[in-house]
C-alpha positions in Angstrom: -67.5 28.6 25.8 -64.8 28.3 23.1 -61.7 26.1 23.5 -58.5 27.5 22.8 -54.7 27.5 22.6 -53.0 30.0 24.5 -49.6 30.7 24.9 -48.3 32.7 28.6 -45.4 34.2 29.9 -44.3 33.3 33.3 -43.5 36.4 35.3 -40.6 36.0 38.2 -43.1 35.0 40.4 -44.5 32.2 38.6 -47.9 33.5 37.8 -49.0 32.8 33.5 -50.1 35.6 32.0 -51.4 34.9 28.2 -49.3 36.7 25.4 -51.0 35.0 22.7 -53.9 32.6 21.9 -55.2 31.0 18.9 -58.9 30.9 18.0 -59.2 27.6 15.2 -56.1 29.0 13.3 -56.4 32.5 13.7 -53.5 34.2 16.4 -54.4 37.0 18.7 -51.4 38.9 20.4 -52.4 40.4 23.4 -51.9 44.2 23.8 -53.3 44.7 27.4 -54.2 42.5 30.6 -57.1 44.8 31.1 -57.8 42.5 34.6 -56.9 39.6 36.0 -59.0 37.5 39.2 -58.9 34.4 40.8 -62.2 32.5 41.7 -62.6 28.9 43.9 -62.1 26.7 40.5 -60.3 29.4 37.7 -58.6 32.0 37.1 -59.6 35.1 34.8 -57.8 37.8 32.5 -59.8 40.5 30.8 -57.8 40.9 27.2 -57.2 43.0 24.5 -56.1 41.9 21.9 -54.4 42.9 18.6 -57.3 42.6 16.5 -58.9 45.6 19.1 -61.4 43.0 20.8 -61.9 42.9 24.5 -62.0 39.0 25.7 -62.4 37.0 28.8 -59.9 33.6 29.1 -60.4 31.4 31.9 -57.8 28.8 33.5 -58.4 25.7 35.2 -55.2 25.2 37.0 -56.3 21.4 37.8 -56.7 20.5 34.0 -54.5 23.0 32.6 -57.4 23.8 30.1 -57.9 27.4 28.6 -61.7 28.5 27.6 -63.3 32.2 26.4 -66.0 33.1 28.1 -66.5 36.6 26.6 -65.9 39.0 23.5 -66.8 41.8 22.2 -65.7 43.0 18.7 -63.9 46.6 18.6 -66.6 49.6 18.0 -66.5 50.9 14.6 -64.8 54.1 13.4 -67.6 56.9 13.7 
């Protein structure tokens, strides 16, 4: 697992949502929250982001510390 920097919006009811996060110094908007879930110890949002990947971010709301636990590059053109 990767750390990160991530960058949310807080919607009216409180809840982040990432808008942006930064791999080393490399930015990724986010396009779409694809998914989002809770679990005992995290919180989870399936991303896509600008650069066409699909990723998974996980929250620990207890540390406030961000990790990627998944991506997959875009599929090429055919």
């Amino acid at each position: 697992m990767e750390d990160i920097r991530v960058e949310c919006y807080s919607g009216y009811r409180g809840e982040e949502t990432p808008r942006r996060f930064w791999l080393g110094e490399r930015c990724i908007e986010v396009l779409q929250v694809v998914d989002r879930w809770l679990a005992p110890d995290h919180r989870y949002f399936k991303l896509v982001g600008d650069d066409g990947g699909t990723y998974i971010l996980r929250h620990d709301p207890c540390t406030s510390k961000w990790e990627m636990t998944f991506f997959r590059q875009p599929s090429p053109p055919l």
